[in-house]
N, CA and C of each residue as an Amber inpcrd file, in Angstrom:
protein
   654
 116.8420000 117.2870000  72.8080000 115.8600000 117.0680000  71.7410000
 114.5410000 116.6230000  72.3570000 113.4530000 117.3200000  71.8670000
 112.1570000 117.2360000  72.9130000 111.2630000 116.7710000  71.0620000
 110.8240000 115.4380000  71.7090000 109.9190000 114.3200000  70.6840000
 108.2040000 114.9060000  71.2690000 107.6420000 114.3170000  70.9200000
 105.8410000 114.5990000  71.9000000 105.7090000 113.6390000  72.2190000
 105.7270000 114.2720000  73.9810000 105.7370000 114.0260000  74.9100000
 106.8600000 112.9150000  75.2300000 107.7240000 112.9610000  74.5220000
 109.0220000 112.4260000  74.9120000 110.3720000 113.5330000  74.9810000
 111.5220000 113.3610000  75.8840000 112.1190000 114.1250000  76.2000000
 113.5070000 113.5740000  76.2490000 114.5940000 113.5280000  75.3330000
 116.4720000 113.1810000  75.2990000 116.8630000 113.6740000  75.9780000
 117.7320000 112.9780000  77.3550000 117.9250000 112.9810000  78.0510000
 119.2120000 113.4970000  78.0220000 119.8960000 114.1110000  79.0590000
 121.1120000 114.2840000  78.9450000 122.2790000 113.2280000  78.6000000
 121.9200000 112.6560000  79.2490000 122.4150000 110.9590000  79.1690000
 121.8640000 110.1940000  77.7720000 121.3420000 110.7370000  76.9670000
 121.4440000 110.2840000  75.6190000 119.4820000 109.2710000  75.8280000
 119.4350000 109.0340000  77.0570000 117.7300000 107.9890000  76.8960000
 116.5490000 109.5120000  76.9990000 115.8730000 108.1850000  75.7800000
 114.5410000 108.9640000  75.8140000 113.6900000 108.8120000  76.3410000
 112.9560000 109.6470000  77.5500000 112.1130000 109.4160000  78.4160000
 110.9010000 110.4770000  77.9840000 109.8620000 109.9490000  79.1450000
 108.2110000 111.0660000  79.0740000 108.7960000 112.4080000  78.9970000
 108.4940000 112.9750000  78.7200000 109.2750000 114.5760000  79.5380000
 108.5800000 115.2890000  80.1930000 107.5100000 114.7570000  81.0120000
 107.4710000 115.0490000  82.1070000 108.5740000 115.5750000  83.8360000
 109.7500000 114.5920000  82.7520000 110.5300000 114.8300000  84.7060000
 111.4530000 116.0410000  83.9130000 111.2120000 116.5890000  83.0020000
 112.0320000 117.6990000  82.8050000 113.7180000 117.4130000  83.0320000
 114.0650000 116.7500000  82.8890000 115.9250000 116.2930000  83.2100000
 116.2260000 116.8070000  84.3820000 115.2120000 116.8000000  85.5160000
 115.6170000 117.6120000  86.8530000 115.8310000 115.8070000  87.7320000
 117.2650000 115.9990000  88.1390000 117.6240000 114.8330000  88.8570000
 116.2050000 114.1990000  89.6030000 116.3290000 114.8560000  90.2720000
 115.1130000 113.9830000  91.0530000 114.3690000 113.5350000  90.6920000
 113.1620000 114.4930000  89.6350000 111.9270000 113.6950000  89.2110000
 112.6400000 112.7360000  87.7020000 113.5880000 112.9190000  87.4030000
 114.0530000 111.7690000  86.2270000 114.1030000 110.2420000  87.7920000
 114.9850000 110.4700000  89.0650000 115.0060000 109.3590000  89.4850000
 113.7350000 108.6240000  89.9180000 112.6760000 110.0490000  90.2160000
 111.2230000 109.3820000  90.0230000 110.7700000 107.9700000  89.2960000
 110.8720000 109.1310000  88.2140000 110.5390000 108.3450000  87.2020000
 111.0640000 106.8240000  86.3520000 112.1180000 106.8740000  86.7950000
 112.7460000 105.7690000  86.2790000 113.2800000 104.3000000  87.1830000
 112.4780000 105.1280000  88.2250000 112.8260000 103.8180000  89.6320000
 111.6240000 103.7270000  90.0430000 110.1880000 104.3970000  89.8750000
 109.0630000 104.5110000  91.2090000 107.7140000 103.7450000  90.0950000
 107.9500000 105.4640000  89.2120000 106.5660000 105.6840000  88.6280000
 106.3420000 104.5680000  87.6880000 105.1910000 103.8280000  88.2370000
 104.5770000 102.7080000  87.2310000 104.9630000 101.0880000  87.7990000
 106.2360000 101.2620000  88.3170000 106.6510000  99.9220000  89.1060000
 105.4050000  99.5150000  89.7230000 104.7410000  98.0690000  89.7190000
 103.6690000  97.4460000  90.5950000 104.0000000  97.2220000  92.0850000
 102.7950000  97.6190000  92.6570000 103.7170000  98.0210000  94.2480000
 102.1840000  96.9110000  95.0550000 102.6020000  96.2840000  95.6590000
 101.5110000  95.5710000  96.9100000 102.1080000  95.7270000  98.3940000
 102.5910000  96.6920000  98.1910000 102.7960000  96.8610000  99.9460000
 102.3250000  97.7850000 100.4020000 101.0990000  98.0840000 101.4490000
  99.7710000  98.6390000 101.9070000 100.2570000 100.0640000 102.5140000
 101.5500000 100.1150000 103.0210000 102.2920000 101.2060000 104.0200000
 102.5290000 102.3680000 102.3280000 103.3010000 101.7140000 101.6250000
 103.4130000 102.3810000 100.2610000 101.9990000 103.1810000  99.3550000
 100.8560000 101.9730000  99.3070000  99.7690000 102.5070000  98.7580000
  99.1750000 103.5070000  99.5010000  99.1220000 102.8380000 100.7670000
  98.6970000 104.2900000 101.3160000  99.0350000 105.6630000 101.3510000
 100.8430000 105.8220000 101.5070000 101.3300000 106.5690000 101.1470000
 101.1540000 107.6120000 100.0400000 100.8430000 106.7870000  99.0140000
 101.2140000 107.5600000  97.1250000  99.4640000 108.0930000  97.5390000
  98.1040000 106.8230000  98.0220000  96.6810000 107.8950000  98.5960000
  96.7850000 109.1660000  99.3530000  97.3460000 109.0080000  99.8380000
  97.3990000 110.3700000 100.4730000  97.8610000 111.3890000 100.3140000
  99.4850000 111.4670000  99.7310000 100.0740000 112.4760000  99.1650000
  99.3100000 112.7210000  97.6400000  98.9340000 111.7540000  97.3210000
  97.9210000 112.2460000  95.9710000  96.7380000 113.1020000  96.5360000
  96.0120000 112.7750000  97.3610000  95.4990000 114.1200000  98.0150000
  95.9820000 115.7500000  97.8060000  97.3600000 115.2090000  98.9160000
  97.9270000 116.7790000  99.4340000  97.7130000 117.3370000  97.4690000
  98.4590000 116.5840000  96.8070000  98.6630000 116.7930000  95.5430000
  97.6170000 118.2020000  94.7450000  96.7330000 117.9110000  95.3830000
  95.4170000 118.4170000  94.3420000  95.4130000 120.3240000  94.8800000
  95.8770000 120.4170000  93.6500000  95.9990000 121.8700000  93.6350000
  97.9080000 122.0620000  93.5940000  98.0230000 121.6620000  93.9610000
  99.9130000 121.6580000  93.2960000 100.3490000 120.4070000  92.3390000
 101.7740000 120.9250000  92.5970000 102.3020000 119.7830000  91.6100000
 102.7640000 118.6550000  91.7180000 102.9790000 117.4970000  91.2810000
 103.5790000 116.3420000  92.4780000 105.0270000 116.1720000  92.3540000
 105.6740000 117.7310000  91.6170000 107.2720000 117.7380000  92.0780000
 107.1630000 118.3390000  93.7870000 106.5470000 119.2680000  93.6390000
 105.7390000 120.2090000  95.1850000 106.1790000 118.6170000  96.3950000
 105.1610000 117.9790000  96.0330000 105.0490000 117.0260000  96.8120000
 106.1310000 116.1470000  97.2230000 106.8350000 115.8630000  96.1290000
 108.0260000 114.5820000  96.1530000 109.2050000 115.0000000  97.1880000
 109.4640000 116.3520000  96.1090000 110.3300000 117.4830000  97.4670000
 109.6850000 117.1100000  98.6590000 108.8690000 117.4890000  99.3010000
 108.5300000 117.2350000 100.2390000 107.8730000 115.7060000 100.9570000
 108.0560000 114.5540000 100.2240000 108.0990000 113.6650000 100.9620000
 108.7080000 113.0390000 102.0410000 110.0210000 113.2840000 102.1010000
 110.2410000 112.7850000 103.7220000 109.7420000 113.3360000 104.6350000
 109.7390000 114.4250000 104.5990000 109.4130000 115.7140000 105.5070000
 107.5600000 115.1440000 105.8810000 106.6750000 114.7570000 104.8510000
 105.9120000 113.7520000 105.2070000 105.5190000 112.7690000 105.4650000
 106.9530000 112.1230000 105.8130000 106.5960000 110.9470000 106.1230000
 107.0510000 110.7970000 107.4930000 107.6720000 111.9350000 107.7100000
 108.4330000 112.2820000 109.2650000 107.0750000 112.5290000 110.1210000
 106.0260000 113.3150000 109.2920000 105.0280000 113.9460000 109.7640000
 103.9430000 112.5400000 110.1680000 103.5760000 112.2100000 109.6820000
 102.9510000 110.8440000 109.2000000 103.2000000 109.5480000 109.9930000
 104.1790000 109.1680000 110.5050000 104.8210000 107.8850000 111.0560000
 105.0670000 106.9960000 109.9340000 105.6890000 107.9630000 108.9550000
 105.8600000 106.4770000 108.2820000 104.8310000 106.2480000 107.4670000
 103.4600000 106.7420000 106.9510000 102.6560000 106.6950000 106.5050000
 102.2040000 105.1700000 107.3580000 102.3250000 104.7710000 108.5400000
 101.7960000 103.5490000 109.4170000 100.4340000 103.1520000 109.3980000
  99.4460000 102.6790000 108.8210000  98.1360000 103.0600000 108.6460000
  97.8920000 103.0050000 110.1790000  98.0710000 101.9200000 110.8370000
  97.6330000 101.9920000 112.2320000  98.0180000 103.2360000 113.2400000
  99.3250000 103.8400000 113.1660000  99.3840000 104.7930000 113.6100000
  99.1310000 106.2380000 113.3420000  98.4770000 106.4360000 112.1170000
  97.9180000 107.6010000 111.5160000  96.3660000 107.3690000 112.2100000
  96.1300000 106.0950000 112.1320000  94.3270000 105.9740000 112.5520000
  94.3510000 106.6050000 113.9740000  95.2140000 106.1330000 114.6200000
  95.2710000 106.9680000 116.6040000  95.7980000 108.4410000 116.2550000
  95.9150000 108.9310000 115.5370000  96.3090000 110.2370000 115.3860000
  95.7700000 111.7160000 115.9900000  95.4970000 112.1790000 117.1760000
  94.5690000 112.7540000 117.8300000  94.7070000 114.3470000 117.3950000
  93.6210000 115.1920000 117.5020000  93.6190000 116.8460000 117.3080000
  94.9020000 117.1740000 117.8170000  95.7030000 116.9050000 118.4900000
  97.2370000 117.1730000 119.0550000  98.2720000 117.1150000 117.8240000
  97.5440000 115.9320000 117.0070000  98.5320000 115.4180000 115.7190000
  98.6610000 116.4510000 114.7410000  97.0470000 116.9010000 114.7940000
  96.6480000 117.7140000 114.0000000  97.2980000 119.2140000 113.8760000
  97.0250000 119.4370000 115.1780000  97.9360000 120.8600000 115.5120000
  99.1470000 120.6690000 115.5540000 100.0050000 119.7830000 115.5600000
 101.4730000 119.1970000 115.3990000 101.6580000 119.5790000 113.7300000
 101.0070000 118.8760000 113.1880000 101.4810000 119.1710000 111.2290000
 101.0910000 120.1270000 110.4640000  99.8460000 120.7560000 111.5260000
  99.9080000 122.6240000 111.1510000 101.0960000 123.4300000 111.2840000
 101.6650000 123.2830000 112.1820000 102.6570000 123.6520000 112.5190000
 104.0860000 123.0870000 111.8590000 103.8520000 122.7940000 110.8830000
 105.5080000 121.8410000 110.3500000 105.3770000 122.3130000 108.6170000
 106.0120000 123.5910000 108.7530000 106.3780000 124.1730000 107.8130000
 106.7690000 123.2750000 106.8150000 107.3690000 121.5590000 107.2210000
 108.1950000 121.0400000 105.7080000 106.9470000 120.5100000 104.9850000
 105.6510000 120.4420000 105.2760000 104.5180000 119.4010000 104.4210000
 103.7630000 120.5450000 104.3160000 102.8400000 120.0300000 103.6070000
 101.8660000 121.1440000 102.7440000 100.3840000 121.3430000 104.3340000
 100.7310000 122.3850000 104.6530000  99.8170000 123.4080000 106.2920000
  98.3050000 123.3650000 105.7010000  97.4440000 122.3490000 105.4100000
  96.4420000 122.1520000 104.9700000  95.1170000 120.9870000 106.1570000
  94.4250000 121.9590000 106.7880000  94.1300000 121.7440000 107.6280000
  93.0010000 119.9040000 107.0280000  92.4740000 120.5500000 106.0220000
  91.6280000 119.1920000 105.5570000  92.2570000 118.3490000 104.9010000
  93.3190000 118.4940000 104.6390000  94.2830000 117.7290000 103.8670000
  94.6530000 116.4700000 105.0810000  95.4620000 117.5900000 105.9450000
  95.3480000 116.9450000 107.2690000  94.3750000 115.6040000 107.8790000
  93.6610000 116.1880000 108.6010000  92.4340000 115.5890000 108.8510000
  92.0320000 114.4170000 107.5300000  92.0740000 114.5460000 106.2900000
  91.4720000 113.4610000 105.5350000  92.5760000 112.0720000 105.7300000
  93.7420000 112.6270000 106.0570000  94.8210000 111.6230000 105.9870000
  94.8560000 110.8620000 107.3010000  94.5150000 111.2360000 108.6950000
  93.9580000 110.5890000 109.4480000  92.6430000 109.7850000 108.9900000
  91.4300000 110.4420000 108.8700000  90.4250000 109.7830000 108.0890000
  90.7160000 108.9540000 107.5970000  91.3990000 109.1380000 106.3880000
  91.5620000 107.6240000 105.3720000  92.2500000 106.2100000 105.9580000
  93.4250000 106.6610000 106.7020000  93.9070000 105.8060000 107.6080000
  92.8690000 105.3020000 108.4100000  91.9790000 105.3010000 109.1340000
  90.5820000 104.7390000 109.4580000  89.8600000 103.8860000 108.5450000
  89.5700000 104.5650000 107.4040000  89.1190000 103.4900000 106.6980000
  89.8390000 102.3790000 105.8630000  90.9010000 102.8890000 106.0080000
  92.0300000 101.6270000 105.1990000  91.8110000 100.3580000 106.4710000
  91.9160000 101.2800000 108.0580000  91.9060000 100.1160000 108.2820000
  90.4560000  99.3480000 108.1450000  89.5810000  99.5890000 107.7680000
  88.1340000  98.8440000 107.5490000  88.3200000  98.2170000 106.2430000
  89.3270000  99.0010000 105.3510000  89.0980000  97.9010000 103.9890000
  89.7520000  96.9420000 103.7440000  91.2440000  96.7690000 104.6680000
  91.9870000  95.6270000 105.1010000  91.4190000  94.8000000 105.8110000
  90.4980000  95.4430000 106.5790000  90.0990000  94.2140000 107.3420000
  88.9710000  93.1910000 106.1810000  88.5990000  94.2300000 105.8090000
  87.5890000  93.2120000 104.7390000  88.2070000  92.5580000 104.0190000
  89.1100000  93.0250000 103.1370000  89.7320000  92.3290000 101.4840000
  91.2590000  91.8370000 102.1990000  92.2440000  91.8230000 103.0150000
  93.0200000  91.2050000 103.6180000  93.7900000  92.2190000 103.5260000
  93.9590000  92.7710000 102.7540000  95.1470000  93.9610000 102.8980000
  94.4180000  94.9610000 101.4250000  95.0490000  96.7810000 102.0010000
  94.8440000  97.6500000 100.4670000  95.4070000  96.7870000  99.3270000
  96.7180000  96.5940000  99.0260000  96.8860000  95.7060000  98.0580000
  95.8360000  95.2420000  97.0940000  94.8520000  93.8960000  97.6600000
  94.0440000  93.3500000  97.2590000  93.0130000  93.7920000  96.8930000
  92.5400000  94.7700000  97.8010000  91.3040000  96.3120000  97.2240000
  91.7200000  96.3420000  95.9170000  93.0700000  96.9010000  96.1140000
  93.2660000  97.8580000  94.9260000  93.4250000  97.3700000  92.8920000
  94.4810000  95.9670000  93.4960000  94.6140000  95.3850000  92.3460000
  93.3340000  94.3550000  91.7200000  92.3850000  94.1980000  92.5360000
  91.3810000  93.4350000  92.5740000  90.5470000  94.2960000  91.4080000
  91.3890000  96.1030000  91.2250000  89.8370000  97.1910000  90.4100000
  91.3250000  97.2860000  89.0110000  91.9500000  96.2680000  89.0690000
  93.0180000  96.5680000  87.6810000  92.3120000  96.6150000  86.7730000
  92.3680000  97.7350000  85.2050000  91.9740000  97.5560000  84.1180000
  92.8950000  96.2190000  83.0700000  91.1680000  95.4600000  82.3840000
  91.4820000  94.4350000  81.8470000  92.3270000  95.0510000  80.6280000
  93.2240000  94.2810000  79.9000000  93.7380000  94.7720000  78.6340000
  92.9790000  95.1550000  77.4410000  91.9140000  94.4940000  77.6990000
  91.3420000  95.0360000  76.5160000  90.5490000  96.1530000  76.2850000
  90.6730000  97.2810000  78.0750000  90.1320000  98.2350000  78.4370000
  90.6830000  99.5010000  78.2830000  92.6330000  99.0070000  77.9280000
  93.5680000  99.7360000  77.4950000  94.1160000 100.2670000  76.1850000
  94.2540000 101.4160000  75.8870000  94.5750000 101.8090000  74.5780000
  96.0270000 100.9440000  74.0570000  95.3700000 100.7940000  72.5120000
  96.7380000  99.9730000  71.8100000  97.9360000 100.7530000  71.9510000
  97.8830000 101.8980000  71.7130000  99.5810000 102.8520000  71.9760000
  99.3000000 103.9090000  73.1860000 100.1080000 103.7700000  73.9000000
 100.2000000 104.9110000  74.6380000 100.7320000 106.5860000  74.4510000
  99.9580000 107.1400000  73.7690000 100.7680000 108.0770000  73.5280000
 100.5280000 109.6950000  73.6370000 100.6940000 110.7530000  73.9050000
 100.4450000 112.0220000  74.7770000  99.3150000 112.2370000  74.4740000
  98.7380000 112.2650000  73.1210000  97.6260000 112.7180000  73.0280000
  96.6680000 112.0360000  73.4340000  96.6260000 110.4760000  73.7760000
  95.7370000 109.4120000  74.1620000  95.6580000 110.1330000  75.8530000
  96.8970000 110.0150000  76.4510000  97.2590000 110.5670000  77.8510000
  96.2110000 111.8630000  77.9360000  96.3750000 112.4120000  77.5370000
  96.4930000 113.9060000  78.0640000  94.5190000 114.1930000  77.7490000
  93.8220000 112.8130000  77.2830000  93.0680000 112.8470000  76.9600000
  91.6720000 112.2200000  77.7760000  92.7260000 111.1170000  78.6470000
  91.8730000 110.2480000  79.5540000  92.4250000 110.8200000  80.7880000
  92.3490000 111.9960000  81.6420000  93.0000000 112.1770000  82.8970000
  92.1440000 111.2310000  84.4800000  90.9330000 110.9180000  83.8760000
  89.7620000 109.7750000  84.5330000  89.5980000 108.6500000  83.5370000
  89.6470000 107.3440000  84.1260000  88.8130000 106.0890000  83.1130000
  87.6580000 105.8530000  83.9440000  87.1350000 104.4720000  83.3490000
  85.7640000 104.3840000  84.2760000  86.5390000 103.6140000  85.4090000
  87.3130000 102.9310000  85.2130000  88.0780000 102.2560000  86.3350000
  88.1220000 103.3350000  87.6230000  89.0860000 104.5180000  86.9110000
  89.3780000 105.1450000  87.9160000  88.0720000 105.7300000  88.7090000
  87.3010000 106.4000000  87.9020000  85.9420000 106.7930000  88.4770000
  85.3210000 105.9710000  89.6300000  84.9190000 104.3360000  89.0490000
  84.4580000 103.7110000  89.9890000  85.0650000 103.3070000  91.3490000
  86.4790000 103.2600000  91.3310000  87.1260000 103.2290000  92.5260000
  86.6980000 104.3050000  93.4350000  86.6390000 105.5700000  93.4500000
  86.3440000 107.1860000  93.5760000  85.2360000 107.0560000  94.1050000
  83.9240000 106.5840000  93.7180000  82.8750000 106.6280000  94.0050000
  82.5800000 105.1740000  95.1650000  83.3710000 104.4080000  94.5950000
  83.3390000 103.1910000  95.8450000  84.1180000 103.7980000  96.9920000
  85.7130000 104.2710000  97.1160000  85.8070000 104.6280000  98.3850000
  85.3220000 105.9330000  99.1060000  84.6290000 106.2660000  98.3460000
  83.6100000 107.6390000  98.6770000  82.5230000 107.2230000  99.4750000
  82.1450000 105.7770000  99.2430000  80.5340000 105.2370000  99.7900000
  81.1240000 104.6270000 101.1380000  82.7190000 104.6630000 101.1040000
  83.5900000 103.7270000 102.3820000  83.9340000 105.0720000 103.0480000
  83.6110000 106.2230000 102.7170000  83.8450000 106.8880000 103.7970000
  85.5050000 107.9560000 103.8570000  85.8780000 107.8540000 102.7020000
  86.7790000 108.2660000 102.3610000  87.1450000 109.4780000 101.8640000
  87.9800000 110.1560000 102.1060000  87.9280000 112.1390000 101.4790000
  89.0000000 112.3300000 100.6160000  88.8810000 112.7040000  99.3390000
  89.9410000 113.6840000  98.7970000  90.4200000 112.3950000  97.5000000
  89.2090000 111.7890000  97.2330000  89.7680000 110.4140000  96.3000000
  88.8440000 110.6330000  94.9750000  89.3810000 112.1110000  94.4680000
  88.3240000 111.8770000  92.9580000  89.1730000 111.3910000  92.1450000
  88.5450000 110.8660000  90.9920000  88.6940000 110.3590000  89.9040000
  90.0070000 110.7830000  89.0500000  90.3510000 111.8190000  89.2650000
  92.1890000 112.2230000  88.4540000  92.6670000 111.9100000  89.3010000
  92.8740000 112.1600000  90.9620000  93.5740000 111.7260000  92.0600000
  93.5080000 110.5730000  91.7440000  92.7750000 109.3020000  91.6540000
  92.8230000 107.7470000  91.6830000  93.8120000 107.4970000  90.5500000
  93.3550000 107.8670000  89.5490000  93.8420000 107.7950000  87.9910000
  95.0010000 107.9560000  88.3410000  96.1810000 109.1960000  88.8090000
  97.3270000 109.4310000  89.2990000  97.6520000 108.0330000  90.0720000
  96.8820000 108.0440000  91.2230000  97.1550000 106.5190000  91.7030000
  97.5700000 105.8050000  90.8110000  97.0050000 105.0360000  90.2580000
  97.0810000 103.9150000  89.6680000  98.1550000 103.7340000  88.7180000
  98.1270000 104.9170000  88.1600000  99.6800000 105.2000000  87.2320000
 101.0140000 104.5640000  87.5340000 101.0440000 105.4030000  89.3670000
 102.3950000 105.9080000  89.7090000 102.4620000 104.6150000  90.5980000
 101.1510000 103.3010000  90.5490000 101.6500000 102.1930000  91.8350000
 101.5140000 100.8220000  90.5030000 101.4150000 100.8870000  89.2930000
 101.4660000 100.2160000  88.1530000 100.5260000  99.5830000  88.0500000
  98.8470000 100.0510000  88.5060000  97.8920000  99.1580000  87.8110000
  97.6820000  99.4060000  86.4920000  98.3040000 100.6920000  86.0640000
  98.2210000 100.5910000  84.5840000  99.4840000 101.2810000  84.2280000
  99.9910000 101.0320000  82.8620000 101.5990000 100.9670000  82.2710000
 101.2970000 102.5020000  81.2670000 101.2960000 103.8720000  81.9730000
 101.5620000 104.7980000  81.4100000 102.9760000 105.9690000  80.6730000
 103.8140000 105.1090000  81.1360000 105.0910000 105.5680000  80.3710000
 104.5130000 105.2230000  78.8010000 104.8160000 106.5330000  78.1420000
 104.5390000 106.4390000  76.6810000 105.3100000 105.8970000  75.6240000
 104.7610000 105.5410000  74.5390000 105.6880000 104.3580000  73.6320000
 107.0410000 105.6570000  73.1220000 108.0560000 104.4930000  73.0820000
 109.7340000 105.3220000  72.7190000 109.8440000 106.1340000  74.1380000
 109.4270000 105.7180000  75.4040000 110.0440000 105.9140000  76.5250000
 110.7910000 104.8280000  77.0250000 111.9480000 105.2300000  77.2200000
 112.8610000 103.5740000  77.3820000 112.3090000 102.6290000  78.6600000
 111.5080000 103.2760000  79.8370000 110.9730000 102.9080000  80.8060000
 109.7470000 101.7070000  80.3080000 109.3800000 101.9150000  78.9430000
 107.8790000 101.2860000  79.0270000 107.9100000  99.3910000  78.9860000
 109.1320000  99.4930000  78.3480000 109.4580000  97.7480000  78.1050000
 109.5340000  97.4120000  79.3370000 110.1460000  97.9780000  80.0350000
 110.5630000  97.2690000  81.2730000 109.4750000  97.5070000  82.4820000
 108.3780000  98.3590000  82.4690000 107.2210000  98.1170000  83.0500000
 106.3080000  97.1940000  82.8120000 106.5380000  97.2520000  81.4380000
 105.1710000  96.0780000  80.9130000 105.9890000  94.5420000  81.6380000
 107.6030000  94.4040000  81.6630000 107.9400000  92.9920000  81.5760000
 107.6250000  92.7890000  83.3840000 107.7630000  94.0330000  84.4240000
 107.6110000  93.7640000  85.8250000 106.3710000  93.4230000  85.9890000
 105.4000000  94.1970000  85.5180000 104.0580000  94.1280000  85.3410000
 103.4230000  92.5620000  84.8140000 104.2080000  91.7450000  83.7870000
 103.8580000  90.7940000  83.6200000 104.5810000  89.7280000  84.4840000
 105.3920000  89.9020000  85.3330000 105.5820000  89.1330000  86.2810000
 105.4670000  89.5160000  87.6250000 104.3760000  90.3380000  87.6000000
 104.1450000  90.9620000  89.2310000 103.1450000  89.9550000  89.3090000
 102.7770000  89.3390000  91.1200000 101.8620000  88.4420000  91.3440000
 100.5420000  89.1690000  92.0510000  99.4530000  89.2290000  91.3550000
  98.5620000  90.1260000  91.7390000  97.8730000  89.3110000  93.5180000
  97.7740000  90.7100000  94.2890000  97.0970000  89.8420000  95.8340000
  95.7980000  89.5540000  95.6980000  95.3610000  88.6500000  96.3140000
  94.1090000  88.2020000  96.4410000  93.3710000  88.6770000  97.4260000
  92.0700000  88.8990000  97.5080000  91.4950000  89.7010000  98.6950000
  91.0190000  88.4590000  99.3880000  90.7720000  88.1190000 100.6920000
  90.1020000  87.4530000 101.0620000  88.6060000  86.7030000 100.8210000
  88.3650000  87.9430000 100.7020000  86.7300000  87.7140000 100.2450000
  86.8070000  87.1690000  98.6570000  87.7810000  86.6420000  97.8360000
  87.6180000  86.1980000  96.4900000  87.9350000  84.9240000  97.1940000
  89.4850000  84.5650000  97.7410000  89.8520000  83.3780000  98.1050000
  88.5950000  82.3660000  98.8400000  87.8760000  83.0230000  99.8070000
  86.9430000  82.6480000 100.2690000  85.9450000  81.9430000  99.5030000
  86.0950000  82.3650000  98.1610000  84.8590000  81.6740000  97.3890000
  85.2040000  80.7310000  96.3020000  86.3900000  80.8360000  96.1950000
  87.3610000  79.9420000  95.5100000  87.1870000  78.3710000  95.4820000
């Protein structure tokens, strides 16, 4: 039984129906997407494959996440930053990740500047949750047509255009927006998705990081 933009599950729960009842992206979805995440190896991760993302799909991608992370080290920021033209011609060559030469190259790149924005704000983490939308910036119901309506906020925009001025490639405004979704700065599972209670309750007991440069003035 398919609701809008909700989807009955085989298993009787009603979820987004987005993951289509295909094992995997249901375990996506019901273990990853939206959970609040502050660990910098992770954010970086979901930045970058949100990259590869643009122009496919992010089942495309998920399939193929280990296979990028084999490629990657781990998504290591420090060891993606030493990543030399050798690296480069190494993951051209590796049929399991998406053979995208600038894709490539931006994911070294960004790893460079992550490490410049850790060094500033103490860790990505703190960047990131530091640009959370306030509640009262958020729609009262979440629901497909609200979704399918905001694929950019200004939140997301301004992040986009700030790590754009840091030197950063492949970070527009639906890419961020995706971000932010799938690492829980904002609670997009839609209402009568059984997922949404239990995001909002992690979400209200997740402890947001502090960047240095706030503590500092504290």
């Amino acid at each position: 039984m398919q609701m809008d933009g909700l989807l009955e599950g085989t298993d009787g729960v009603v979820r987004c129906a987005w993951p289509a009842n295909l094992p995997d992206y249901l375990h996506y979805h019901d273990t990853e997407w939206g959970v609040p995440v502050d660990e910098d190896r992770r954010l970086f991760e979901k930045i970058c494959l949100e990259g590869f993302q643009s122009g496919l799909s992010w089942l495309t991608i998920l399939r193929k996440r280990e296979a990028f992370r084999a490629a990657f080290a781990g998504f290591d920021i420090d060891a993606v930053a030493a990543f030399t033209e050798a690296d480069v011609a190494r993951c051209l060559a590796d049929a399991g990740i998406v053979r995208h030469r600038g894709k490539i190259v931006s994911t070294i790149n960004n790893a460079r500047r992550a490490q410049a924005l850790r060094a500033e704000f103490g860790s990505l983490a703190a960047y990131f949750w530091s640009h959370e939308p306030g509640p009262d910036t958020r729609p009262d119901r979440m629901t497909l047509e609200v979704l399918r309506a905001n694929p950019t906020t200004p939140v997301s925009i301004r992040i986009s255009k700030d790590l754009k001025t840091r030197g950063w490639t492949f970070v527009g405004p639906t890419t961020i927006y995706a971000f932010m979704q799938a690492m829980g700065l904002v609670n997009d599972h839609l209402e009568g998705c059984a997922c949404r209670e239990r995001i909002e309750a992690l979400r209200a007991g997740f402890v947001r990081p502090v960047s240095v440069t706030a503590a500092s003035k504290s």
